[in-house]
PDB file of N, H, CA, C and O in Angstrom:
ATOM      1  N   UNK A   1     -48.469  -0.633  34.222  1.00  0.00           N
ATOM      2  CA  UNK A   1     -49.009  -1.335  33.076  1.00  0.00           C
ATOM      3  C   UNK A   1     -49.961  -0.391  32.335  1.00  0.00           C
ATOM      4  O   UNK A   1     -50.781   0.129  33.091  1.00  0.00           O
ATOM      5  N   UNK A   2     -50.077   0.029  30.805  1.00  0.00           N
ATOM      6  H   UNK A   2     -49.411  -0.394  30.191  1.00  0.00           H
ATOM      7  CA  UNK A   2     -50.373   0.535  30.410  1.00  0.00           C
ATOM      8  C   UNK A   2     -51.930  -0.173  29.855  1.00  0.00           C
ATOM      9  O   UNK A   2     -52.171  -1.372  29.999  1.00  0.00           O
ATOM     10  N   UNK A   3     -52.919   0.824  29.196  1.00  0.00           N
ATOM     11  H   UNK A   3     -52.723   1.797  29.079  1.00  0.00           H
ATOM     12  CA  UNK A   3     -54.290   0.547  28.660  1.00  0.00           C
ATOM     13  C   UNK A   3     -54.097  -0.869  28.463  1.00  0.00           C
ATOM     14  O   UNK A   3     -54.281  -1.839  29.199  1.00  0.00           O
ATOM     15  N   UNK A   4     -53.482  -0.677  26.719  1.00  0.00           N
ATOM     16  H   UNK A   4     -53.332   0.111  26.121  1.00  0.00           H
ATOM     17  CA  UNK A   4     -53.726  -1.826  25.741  1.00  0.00           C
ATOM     18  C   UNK A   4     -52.742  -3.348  26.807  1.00  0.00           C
ATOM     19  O   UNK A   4     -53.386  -4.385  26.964  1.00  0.00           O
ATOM     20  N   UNK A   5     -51.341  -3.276  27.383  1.00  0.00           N
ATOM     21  H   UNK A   5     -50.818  -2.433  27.256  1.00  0.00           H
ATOM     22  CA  UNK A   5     -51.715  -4.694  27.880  1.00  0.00           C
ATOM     23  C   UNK A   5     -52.171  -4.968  28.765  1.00  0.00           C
ATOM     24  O   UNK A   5     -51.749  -6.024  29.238  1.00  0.00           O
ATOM     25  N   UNK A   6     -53.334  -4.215  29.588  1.00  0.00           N
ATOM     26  H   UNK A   6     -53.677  -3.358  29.204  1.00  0.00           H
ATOM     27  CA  UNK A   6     -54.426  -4.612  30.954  1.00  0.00           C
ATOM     28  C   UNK A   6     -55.431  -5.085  29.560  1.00  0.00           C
ATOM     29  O   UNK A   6     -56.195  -5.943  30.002  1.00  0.00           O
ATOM     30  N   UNK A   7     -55.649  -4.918  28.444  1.00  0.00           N
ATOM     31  H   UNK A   7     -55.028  -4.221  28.085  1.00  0.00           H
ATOM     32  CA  UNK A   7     -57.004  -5.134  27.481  1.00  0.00           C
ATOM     33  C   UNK A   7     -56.472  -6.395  27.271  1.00  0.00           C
ATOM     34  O   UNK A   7     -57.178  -7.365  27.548  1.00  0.00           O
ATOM     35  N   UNK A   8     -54.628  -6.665  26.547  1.00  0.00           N
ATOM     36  H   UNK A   8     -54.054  -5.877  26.322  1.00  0.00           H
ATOM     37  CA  UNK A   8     -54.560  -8.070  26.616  1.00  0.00           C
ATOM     38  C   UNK A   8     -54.148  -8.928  27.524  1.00  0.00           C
ATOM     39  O   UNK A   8     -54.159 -10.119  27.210  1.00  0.00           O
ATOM     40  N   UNK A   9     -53.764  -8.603  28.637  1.00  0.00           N
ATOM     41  H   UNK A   9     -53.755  -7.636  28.892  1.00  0.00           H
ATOM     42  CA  UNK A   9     -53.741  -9.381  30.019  1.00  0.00           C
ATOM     43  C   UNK A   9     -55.343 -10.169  30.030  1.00  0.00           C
ATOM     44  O   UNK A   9     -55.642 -11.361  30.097  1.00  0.00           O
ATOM     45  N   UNK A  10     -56.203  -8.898  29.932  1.00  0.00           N
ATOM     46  H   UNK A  10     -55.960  -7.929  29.878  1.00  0.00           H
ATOM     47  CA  UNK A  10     -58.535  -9.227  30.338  1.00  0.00           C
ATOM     48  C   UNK A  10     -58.481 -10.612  29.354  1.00  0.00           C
ATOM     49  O   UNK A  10     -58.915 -11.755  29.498  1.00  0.00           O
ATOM     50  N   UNK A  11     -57.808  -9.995  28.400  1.00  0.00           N
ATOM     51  H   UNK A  11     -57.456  -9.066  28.283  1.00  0.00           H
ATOM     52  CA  UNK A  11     -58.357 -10.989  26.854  1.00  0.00           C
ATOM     53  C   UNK A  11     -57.927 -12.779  27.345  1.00  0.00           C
ATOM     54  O   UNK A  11     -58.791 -13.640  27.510  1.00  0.00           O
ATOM     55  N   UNK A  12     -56.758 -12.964  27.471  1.00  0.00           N
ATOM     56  H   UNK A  12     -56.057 -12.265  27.337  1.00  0.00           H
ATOM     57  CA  UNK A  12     -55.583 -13.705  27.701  1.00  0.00           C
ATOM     58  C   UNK A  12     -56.578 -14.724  29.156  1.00  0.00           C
ATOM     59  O   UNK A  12     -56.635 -15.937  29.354  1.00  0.00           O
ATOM     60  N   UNK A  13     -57.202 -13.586  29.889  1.00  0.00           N
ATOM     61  H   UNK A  13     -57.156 -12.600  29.728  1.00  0.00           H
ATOM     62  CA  UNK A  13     -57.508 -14.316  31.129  1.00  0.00           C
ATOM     63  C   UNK A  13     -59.166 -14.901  30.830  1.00  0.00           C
ATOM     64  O   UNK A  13     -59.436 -15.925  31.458  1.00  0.00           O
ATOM     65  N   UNK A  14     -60.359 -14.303  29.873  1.00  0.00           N
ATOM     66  H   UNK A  14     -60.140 -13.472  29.363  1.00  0.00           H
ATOM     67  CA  UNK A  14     -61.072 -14.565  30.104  1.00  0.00           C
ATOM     68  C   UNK A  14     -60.878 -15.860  28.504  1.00  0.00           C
ATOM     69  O   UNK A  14     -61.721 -16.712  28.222  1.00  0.00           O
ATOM     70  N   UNK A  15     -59.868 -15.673  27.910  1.00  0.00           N
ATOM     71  H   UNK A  15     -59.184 -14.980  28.139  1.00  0.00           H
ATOM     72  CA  UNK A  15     -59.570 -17.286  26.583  1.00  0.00           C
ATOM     73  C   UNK A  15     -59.224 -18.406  27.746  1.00  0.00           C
ATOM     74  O   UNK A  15     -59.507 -19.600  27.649  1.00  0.00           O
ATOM     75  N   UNK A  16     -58.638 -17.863  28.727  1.00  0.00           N
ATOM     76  H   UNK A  16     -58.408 -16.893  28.806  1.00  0.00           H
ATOM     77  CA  UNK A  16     -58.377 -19.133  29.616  1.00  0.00           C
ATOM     78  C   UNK A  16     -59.458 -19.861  30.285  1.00  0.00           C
ATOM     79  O   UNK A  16     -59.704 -21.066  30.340  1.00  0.00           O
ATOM     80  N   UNK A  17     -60.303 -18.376  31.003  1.00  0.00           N
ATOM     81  H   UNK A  17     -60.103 -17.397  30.958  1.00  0.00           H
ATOM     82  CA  UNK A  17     -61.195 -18.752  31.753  1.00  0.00           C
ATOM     83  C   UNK A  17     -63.103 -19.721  30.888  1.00  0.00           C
ATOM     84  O   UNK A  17     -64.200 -20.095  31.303  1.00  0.00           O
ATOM     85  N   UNK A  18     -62.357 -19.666  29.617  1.00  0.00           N
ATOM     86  H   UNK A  18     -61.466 -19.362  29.280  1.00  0.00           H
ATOM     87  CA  UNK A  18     -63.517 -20.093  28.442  1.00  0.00           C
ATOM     88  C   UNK A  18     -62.773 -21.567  27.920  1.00  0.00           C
ATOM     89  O   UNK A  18     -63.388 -22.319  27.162  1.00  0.00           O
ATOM     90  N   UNK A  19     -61.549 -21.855  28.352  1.00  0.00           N
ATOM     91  H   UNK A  19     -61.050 -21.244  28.967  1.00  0.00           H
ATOM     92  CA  UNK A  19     -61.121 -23.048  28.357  1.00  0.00           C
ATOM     93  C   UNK A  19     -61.391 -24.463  29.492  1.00  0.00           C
ATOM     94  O   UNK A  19     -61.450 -25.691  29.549  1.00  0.00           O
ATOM     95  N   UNK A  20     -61.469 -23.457  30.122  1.00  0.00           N
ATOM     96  H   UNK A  20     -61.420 -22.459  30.076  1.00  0.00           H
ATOM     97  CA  UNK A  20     -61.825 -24.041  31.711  1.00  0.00           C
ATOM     98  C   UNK A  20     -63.108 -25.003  32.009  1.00  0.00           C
ATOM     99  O   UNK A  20     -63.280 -26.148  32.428  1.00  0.00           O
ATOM    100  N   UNK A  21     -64.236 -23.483  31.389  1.00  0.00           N
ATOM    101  H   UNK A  21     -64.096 -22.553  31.049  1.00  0.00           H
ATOM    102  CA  UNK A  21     -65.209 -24.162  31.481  1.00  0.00           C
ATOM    103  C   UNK A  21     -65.924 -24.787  29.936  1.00  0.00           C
ATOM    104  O   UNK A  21     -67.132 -24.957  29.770  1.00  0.00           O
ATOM    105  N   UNK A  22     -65.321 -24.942  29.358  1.00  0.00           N
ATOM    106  H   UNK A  22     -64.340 -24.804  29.492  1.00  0.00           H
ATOM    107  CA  UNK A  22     -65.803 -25.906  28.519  1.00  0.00           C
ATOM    108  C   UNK A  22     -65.057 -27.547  28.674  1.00  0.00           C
ATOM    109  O   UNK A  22     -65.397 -28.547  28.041  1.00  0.00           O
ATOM    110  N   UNK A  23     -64.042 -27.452  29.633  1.00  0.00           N
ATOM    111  H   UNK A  23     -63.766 -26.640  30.146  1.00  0.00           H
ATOM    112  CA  UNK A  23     -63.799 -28.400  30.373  1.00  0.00           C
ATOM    113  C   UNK A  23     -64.527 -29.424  31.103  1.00  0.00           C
ATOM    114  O   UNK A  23     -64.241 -30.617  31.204  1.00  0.00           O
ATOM    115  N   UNK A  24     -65.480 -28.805  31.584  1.00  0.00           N
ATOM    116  H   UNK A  24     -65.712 -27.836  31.502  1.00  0.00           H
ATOM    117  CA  UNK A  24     -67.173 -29.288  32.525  1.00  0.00           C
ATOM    118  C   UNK A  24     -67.834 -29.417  31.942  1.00  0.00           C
ATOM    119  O   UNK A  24     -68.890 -29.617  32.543  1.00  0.00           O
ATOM    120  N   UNK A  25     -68.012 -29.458  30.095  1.00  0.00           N
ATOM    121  H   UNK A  25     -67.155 -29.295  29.607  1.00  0.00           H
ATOM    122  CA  UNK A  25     -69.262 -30.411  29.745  1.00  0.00           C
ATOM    123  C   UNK A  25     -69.103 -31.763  29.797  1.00  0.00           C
ATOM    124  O   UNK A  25     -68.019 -32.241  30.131  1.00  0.00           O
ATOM    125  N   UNK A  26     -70.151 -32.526  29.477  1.00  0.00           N
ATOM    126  H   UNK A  26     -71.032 -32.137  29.206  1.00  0.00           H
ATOM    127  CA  UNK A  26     -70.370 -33.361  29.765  1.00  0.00           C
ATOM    128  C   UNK A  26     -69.720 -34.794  29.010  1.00  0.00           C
ATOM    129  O   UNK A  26     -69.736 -34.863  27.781  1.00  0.00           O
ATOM    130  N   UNK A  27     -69.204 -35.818  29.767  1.00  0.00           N
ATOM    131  H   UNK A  27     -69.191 -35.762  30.766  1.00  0.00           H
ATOM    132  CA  UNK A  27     -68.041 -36.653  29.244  1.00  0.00           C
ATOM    133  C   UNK A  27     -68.883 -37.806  28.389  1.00  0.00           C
ATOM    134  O   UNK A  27     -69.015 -38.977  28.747  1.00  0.00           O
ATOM    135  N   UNK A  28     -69.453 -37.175  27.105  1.00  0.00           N
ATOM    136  H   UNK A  28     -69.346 -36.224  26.815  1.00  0.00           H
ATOM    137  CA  UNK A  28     -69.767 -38.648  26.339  1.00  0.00           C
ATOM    138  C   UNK A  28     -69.037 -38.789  25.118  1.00  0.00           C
ATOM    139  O   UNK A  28     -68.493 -37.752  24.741  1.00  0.00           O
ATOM    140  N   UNK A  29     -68.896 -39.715  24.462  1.00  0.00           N
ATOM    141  H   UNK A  29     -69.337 -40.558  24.769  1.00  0.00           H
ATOM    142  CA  UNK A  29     -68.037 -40.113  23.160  1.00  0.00           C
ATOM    143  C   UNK A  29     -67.889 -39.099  22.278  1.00  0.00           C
ATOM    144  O   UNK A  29     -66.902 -39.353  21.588  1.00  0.00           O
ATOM    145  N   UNK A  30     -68.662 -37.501  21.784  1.00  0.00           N
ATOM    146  H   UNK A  30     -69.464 -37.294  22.345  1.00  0.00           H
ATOM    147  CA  UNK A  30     -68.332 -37.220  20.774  1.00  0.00           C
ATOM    148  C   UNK A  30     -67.230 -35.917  21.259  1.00  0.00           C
ATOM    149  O   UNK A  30     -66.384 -35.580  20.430  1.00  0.00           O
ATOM    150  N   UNK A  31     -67.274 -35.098  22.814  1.00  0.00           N
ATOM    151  H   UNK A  31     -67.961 -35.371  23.488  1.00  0.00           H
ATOM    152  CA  UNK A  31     -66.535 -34.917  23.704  1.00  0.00           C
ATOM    153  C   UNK A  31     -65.391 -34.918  23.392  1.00  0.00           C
ATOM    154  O   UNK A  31     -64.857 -34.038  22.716  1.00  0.00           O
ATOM    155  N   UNK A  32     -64.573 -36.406  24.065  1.00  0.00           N
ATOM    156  H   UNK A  32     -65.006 -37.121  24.614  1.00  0.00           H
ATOM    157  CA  UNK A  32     -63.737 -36.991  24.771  1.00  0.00           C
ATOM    158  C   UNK A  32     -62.433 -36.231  23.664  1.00  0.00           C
ATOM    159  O   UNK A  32     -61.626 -35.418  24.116  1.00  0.00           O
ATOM    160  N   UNK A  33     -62.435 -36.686  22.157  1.00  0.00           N
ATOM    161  H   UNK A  33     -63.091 -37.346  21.790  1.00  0.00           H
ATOM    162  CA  UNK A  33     -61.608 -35.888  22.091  1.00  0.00           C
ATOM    163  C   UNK A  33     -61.492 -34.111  21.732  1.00  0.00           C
ATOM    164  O   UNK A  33     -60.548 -33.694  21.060  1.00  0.00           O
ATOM    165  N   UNK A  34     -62.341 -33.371  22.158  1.00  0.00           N
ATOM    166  H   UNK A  34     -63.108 -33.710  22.703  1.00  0.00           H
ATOM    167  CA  UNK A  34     -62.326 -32.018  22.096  1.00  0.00           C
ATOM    168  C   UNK A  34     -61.746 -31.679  23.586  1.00  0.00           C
ATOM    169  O   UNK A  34     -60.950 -30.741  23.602  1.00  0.00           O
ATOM    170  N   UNK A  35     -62.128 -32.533  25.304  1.00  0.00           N
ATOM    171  H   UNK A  35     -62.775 -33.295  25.291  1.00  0.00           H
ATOM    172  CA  UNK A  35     -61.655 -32.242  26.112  1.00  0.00           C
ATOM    173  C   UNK A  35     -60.295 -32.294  26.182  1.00  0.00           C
ATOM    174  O   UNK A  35     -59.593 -31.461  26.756  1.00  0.00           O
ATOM    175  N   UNK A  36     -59.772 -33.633  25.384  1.00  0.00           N
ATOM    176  H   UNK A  36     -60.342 -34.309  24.918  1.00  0.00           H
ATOM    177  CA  UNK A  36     -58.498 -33.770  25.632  1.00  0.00           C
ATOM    178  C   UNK A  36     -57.353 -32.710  24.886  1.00  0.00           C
ATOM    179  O   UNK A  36     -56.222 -32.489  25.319  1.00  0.00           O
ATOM    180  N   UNK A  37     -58.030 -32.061  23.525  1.00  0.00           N
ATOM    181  H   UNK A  37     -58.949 -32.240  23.174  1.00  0.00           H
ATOM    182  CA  UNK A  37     -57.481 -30.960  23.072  1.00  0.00           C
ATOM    183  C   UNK A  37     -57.579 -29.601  23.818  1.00  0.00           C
ATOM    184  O   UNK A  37     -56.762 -28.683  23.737  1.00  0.00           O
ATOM    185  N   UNK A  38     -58.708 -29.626  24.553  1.00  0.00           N
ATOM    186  H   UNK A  38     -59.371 -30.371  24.620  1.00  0.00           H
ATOM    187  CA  UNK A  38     -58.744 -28.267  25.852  1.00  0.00           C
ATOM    188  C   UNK A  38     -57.842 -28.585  26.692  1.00  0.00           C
ATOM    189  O   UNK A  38     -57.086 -27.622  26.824  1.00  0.00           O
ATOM    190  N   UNK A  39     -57.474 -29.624  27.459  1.00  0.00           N
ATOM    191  H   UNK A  39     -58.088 -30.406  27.352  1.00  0.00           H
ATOM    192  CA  UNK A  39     -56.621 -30.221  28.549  1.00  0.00           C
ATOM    193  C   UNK A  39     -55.562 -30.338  27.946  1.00  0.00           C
ATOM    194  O   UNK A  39     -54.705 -30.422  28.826  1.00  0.00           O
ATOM    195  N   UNK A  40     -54.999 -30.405  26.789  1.00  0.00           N
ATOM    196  H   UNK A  40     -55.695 -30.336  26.074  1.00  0.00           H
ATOM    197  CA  UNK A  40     -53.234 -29.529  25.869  1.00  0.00           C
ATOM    198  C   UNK A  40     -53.119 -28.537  26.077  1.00  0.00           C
ATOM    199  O   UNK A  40     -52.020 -28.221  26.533  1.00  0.00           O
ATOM    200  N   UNK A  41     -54.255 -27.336  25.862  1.00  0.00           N
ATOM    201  H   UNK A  41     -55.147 -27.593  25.492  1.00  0.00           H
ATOM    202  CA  UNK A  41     -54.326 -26.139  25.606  1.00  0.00           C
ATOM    203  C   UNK A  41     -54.056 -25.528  26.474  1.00  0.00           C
ATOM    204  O   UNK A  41     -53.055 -24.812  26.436  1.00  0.00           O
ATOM    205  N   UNK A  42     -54.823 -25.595  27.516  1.00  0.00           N
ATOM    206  H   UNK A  42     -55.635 -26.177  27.547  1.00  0.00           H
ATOM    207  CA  UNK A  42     -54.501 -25.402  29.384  1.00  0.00           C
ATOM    208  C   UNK A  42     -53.346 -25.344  29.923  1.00  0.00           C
ATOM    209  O   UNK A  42     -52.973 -24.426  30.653  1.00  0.00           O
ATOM    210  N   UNK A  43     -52.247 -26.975  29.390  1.00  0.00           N
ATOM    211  H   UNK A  43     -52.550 -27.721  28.797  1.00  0.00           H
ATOM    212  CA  UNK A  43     -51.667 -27.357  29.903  1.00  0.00           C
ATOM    213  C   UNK A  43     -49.968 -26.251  29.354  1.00  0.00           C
ATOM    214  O   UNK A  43     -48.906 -25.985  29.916  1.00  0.00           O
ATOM    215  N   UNK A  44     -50.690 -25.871  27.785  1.00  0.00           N
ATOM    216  H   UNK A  44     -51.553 -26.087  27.329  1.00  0.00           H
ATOM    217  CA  UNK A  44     -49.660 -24.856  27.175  1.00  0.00           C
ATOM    218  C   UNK A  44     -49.609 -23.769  27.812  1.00  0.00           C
ATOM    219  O   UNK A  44     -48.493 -23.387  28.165  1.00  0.00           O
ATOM    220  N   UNK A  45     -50.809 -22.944  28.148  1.00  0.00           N
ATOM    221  H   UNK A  45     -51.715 -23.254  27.861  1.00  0.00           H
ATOM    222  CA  UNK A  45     -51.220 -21.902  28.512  1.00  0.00           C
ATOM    223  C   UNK A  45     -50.438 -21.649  29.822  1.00  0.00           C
ATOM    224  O   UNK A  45     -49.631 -20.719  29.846  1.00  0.00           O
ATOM    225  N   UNK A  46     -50.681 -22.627  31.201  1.00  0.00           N
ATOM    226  H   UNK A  46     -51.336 -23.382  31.182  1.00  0.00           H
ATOM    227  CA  UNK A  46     -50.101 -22.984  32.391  1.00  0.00           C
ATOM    228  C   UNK A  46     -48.189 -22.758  31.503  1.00  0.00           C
ATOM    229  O   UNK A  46     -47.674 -21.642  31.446  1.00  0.00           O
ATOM    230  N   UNK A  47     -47.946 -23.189  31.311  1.00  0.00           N
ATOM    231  H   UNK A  47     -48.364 -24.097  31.358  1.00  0.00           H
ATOM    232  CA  UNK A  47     -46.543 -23.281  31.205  1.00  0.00           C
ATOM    233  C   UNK A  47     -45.956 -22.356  30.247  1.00  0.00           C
ATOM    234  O   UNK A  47     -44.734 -22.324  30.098  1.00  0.00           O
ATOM    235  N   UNK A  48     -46.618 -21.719  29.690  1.00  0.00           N
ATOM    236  H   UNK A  48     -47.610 -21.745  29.812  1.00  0.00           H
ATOM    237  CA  UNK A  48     -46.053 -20.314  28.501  1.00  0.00           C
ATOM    238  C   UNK A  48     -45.773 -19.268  29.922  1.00  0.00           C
ATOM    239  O   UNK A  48     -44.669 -18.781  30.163  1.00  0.00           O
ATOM    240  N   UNK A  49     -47.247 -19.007  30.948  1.00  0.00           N
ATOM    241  H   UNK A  49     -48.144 -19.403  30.752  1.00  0.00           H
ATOM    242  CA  UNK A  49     -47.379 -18.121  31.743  1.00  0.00           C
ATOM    243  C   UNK A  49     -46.557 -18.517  32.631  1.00  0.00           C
ATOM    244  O   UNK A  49     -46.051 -17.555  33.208  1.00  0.00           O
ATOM    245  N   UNK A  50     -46.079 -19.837  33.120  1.00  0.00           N
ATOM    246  H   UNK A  50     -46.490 -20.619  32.651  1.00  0.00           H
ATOM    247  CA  UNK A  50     -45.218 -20.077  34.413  1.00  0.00           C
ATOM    248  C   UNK A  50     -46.269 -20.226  35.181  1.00  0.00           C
ATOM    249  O   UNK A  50     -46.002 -19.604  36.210  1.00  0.00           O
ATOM    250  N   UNK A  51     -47.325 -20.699  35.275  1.00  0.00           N
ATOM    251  H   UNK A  51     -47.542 -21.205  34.440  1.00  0.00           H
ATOM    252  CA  UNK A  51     -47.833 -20.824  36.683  1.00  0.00           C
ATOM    253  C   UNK A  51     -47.587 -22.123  37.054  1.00  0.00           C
ATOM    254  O   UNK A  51     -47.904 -22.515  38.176  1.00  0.00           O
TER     255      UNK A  51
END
């Protein structure tokens, strides 16, 4: 694997890993639907990559 896709493999893993945890704020009404658009996003992400 060359430079540039280990830079976008890093990139790819730490957009995921910034999806994740904005997952764990906190569940009140103005929230609910920004989590549920992170919990699509995830759910694309999971299944583009095959995991």
């Amino acid at each position: 694997m060359d430079q540039s896709n280990e830079e976008c493999a890093a990139t790819e893993l730490r957009r995921f890993a910034s999806l994740l945890r904005e997952l764990r704020v906190t569940d009140s009404w103005h929230t609910k639907s920004r989590r549920k658009f992170i919990q699509i996003q995830v759910c694309e992400y999971l299944k583009f990559y095959n995991v």
